[in-house]
N, C-alpha and C positions, 0 to 999 in steps of 0.2 A: 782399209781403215787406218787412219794416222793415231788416231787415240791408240794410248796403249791400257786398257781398259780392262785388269788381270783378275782371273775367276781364281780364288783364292780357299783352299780345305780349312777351314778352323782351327782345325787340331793341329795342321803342320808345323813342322818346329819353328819353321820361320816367316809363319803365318803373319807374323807382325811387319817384318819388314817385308813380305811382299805388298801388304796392308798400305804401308807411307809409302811405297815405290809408285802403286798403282793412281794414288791421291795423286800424289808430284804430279804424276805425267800424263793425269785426263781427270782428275776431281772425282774420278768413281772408281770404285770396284764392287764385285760379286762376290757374296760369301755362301760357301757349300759347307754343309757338316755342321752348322749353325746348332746352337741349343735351344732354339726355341721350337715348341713344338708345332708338330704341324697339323694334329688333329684341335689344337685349340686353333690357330688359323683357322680352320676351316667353319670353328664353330662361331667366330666371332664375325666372318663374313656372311655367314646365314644368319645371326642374328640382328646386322645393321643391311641387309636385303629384307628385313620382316619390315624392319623402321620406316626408310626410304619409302617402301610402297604403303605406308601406313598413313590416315587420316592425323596419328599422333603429331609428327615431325614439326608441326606449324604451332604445338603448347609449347616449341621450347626454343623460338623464336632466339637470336643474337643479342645478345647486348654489343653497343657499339663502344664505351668504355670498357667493359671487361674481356669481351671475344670473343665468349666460353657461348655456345647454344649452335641452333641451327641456321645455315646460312642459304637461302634459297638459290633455286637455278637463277642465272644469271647474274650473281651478286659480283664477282669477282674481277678485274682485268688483270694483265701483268704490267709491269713497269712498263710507261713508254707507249702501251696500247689501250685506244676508245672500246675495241672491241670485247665483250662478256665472254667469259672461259663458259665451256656448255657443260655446267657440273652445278651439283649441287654438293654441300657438307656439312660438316658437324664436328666441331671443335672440344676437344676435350682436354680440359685442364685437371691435375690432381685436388684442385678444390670446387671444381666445376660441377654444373647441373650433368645428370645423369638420366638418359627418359627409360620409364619404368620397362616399356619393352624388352630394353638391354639385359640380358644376364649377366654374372660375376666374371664373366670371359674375357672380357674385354679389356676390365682393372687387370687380372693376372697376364693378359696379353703387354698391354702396359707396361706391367713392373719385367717383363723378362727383357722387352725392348728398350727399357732405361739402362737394365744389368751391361745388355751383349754392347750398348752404345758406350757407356762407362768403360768397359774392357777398352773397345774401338781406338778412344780418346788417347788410353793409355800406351796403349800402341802406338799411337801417332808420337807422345810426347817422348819415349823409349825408344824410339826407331828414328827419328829427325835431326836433322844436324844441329851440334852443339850453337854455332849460330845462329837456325832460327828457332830453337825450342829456347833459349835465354832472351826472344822477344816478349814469351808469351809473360803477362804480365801475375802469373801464376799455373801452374801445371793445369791443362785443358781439361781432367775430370774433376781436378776440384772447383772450377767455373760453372757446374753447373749443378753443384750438393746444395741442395734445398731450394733450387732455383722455381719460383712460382711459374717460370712462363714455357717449360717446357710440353711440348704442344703435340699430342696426337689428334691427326686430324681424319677423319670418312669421310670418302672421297664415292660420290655417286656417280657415273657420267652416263644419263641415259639415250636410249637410243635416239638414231637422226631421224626427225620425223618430216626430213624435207622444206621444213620451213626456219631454216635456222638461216642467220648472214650470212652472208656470203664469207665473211672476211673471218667470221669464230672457227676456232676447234676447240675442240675440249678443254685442253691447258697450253694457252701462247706461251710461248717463246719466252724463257724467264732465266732466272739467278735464285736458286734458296737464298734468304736471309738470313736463317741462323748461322750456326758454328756446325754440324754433321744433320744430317739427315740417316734415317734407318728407314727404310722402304721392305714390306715382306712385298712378292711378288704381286701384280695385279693379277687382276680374274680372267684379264684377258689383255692381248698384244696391245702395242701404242708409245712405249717410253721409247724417246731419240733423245741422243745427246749430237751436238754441233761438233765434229772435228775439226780441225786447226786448217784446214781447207775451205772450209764454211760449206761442207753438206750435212747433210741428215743421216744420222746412223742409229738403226736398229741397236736398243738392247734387248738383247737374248736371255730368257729368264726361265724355270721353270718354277714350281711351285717350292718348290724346297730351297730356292736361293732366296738371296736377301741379299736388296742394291744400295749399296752405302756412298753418297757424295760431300765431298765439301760444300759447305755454303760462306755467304760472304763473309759472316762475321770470322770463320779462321782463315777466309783468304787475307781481312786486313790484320789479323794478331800477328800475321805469319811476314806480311809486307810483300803479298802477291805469290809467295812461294809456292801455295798452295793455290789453285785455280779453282773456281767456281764457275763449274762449266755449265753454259747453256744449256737446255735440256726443254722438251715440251711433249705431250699426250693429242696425237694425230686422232681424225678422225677416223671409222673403221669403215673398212671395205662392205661397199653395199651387201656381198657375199655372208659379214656376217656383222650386221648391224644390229648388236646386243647390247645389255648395259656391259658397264667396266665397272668394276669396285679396287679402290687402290684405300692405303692405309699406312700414309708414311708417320712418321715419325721425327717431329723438330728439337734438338737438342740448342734449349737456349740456354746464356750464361746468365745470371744472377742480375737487375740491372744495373748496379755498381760498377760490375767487374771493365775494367778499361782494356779495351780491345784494340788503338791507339792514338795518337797525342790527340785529334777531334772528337774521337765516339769512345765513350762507357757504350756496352750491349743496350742500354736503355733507351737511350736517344737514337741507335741507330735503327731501333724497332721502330719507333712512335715515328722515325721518319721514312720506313720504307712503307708501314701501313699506310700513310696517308698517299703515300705514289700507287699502292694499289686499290685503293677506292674503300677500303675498310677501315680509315678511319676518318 
């Protein structure tokens, strides 16, 4: 494996700059020893497993202006692809609709993954060469203080029932568009990132790590320094054809904030959404 893809303790002294080393040099890393908890994980993924299988999930329908609500199977493609990712989700904004099913676990799950992402940022901007951190057109956690569009997303991916295309998986072959992503681990195997080879490589995860990548928007503040690596959700082995439940976490910037001399974060949303069929 070429990525150099570094499984990182939290607490370590130099947890930060292994943090910006492991970004540089494959757009991801793994973080151990994390503070979020891991019995509230657990409780937030039983409680959107009640949703999902629930007759509810269809009251709280998408808005296509705002985002915020439920997005059916088949709603999604990735940049560049006709074919529908086999997932369904549920978009959650901090002023977004809430379906009563949900318990309080999910807000507190929320605000811990804003916290450890805020650290993340800050790491990046304290760890990166004097060079490229004097691109950013302001310190990368204050890009995203009070920012409306930071985006936790429920992630369903239910079983193969055989009659899906040919040509779908779960989640094609894509780029995040925000600025970081925080991923607690999924329910079960599938996340590949693209190494510098162009194969497919397993991320290795267990349930107490937490997978963190660049997405586009700091690979352009940065002027490509940072990579925005490919990355997609395989289907799973006939062996064990279950749902998957994932629960990343989009850290977006304000959309003022200029990311460079083309795109404010605003525009470059409004125009990646409409390349993936959501707007």
């Amino acid at each position: 494996m070429s990525l150099d893809i570094l499984s990182i303790k939290y607490t370590d002294f130099d947890a930060d700059k292994q943090f910006e080393h492991s970004l540089k040099h494959s757009g991801f890393a793994v973080i151990n020893d994390h503070p979020i908890e891991s019995d509230l994980i657990d409780e937030v993924y039983e409680d959107w497993k009640n949703y999902f299988s629930s007759e509810e999930k269809t009251m709280y329908m998408f808005d296509e202006v705002k985002q915020d609500g439920y997005f059916p199977y088949l709603t999604e493609n990735a940049k560049g692809s006709t074919a529908k990712d086999l997932k369904e989700f549920y978009h959650i904004y901090q002023w977004g609709r809430m379906p009563e099913l949900i318990g309080p676990a999910t807000v507190k799950l929320n605000h811990q993954l804003t916290e450890l992402a805020t650290t993340l940022l800050s790491w990046i901007d304290n760890s990166a060469p004097k060079s490229i951190s004097s691109l950013f057109s302001m310190p990368l956690n204050d890009m995203i203080v009070n920012s409306q569009f930071n985006l936790f997303r429920i992630i369903h991916y239910p079983p193969m029932t055989g009659n899906e295309d040919a040509s779908s998986i779960r989640a094609a072959a894509h780029e995040d568009i925000n600025l970081l992503t925080v991923l607690v681990a999924g329910s079960e195997p599938g996340l590949q990132v693209l190494d510098e080879k162009g194969e497919w490589v397993d991320v290795t995860t267990d349930k107490n790590t937490i997978v963190v990548n660049a997405g586009d928007m700091l690979k352009m503040a940065s002027e490509d320094y940072y990579p925005s690596t490919t990355h997609r959700v395989v289907n799973p082995d006939p062996s064990i054809n279950v749902s998957r439940y994932s629960m990343p976490l989009f850290l977006h910037p304000r959309d003022e904030v200029t990311l460079n001399k083309d795109h404010t974060a605003g525009s470059y949303l409004n125009e990646r959404l409409r390349d993936i069929g959501l707007k």
